[in-house]
LOPA-591366 format. One record per residue (C-alpha): residue in three letters; x negated, y negated, z negated; residue number from 1. Coordinates in pm, whole numbers, plus 32768, in hexadecimal, padded with zeros to 4 digits. Layout:
N
residuo; x; y; z; num
ALA; X; Y; Z; NUM
...
***
This chain:
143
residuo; x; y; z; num
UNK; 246F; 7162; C4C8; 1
UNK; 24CB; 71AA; C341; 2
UNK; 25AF; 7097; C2D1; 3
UNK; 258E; 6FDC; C194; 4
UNK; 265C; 7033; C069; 5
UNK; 276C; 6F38; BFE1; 6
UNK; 26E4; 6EEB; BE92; 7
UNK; 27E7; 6EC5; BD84; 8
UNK; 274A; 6D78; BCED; 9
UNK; 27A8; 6C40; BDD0; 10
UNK; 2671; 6B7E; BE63; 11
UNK; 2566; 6CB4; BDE2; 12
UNK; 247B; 6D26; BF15; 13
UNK; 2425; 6E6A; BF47; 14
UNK; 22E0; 6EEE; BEBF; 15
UNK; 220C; 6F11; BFFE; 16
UNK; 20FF; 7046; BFBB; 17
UNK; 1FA4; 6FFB; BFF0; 18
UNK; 1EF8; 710A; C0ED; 19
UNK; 1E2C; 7216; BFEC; 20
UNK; 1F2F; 718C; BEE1; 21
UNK; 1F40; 7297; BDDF; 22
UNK; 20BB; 7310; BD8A; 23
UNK; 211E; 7260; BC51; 24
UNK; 2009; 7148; BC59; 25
UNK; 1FF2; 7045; BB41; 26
UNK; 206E; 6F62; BC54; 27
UNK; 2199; 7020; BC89; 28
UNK; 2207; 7077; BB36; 29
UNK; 21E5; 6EDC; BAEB; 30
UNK; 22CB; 6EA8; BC16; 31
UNK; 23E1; 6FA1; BBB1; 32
UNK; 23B9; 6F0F; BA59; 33
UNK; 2419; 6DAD; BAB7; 34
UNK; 2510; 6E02; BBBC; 35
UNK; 25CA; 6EFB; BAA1; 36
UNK; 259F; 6DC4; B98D; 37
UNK; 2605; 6CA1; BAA5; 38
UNK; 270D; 6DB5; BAEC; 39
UNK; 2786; 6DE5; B97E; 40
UNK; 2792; 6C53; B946; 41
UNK; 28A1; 6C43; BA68; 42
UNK; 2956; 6D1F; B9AF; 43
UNK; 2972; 6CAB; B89E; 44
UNK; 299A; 6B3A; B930; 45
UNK; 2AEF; 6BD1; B9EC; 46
UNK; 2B28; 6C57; B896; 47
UNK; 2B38; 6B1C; B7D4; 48
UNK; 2BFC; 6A5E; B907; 49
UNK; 2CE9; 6B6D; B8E2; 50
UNK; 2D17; 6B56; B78C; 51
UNK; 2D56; 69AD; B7BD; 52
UNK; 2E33; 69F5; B8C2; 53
UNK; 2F1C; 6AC2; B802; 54
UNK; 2F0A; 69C9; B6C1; 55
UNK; 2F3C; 68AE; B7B8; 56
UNK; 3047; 694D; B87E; 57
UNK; 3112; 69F0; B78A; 58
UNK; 3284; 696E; B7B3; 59
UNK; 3391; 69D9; B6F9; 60
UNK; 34B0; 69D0; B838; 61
UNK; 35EC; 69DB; B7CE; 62
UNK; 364E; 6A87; B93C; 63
UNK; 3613; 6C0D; B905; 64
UNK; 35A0; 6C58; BA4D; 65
UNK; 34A1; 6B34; BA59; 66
UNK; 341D; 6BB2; B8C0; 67
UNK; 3421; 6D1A; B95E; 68
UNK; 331C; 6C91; BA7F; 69
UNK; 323C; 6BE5; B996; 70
UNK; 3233; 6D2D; B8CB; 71
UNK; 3209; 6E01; B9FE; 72
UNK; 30B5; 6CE8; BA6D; 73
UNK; 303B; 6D01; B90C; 74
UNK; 3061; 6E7C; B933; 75
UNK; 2F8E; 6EA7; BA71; 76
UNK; 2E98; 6DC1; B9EE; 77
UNK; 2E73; 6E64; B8B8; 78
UNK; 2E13; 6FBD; B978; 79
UNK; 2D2F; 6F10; BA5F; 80
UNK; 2C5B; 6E91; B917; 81
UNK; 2C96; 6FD7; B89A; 82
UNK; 2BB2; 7073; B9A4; 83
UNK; 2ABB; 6F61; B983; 84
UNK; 2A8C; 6F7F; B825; 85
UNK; 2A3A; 70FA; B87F; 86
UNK; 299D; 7099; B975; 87
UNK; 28BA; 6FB6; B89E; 88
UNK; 2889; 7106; B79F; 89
UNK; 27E1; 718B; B8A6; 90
UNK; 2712; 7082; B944; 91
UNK; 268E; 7075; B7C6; 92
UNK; 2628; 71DE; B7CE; 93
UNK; 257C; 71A1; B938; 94
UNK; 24B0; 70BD; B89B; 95
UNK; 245C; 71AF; B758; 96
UNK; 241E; 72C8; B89A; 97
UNK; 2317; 7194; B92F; 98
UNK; 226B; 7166; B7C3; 99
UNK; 2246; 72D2; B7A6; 100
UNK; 21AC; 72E5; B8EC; 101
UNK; 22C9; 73CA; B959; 102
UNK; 2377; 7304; BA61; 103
UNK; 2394; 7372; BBB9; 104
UNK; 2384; 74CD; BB97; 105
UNK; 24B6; 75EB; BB9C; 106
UNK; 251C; 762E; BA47; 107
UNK; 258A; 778F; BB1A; 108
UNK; 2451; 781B; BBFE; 109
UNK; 234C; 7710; BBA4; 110
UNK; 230E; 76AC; BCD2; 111
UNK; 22F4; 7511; BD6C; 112
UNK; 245A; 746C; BD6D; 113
UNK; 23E1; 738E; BE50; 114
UNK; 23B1; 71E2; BE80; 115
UNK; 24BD; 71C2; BF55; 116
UNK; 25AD; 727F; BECF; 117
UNK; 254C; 71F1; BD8B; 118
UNK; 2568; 70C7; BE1C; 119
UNK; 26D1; 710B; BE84; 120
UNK; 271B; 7198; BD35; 121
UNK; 2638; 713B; BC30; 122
UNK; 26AB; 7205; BB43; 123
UNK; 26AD; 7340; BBE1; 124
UNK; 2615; 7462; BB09; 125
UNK; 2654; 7566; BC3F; 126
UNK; 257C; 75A5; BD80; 127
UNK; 2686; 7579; BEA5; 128
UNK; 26A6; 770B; BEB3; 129
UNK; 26E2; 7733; BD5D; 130
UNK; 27DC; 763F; BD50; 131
UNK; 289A; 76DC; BEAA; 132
UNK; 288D; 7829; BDEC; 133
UNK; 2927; 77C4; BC8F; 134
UNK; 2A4B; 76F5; BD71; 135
UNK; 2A94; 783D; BE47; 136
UNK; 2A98; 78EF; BCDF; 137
UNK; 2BA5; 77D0; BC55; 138
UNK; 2C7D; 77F4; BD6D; 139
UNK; 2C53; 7973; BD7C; 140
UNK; 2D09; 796D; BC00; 141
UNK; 2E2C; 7851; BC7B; 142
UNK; 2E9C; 792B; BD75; 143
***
């Protein structure tokens, strides 16, 4: 029994294939479309709370320690919109890959990424064996 993929968009079902369904259906590409723009608005909705947050919370403590763990919070969120904002770069290129009619293929071999790994990672530009190889070939050079 295959289990169903955790999407990354809260509330966003899974696309559920029709039998004969041709890989990369009209259907399908308008799903991952809406799921990578509902996706992208979340973002950028944490973004802007973020950004109110900080303006809102910003103190100006007279106790070092307690200016030192505002910095440090500020900090961490910083990074974490950081990644989103990449994050959001490439959810904008997924959807130029869609529009080009290029999505869902490995930008490697060619070959069918896959709806539910794409649904796990809707991004992805690697088949699931092209990915394994190119993280065997990163660690390979750390060590």
């Amino acid at each position: 029994m295959s289990k169903t993929p955790a999407l990354p968009v809260k509330g966003f079902e899974p696309y559920k294939e029709k039998k004969g369904e041709q890989y990369m259906s009209k259907a399908q590409l308008e799903h991952f479309t809406k799921l990578l723009q509902v996706w992208k608005q979340q973002l950028l909705e944490e973004v802007e709370r973020t950004v109110n947050n900080m303006r809102d919370e910003a103190n100006n403590y007279a106790d070092p320690a307690d200016r030192a763990t505002q910095e440090e919070e500020f900090a961490l969120e910083l990074r974490a919109r950081d990644r989103e904002r990449k994050l959001i770069r490439k959810i904008d290129q997924t959807l130029e890959m869609i529009r080009r009619e290029d999505y869902g293929y490995c930008e490697q071999c060619g070959i069918e990424i896959g709806l539910r790994r794409l649904e796990a990672r809707p991004t992805a530009t690697l088949c699931i064996d092209c990915k394994t190889l190119e993280e065997i070939r990163e660690r390979q050079r750390v060590a």
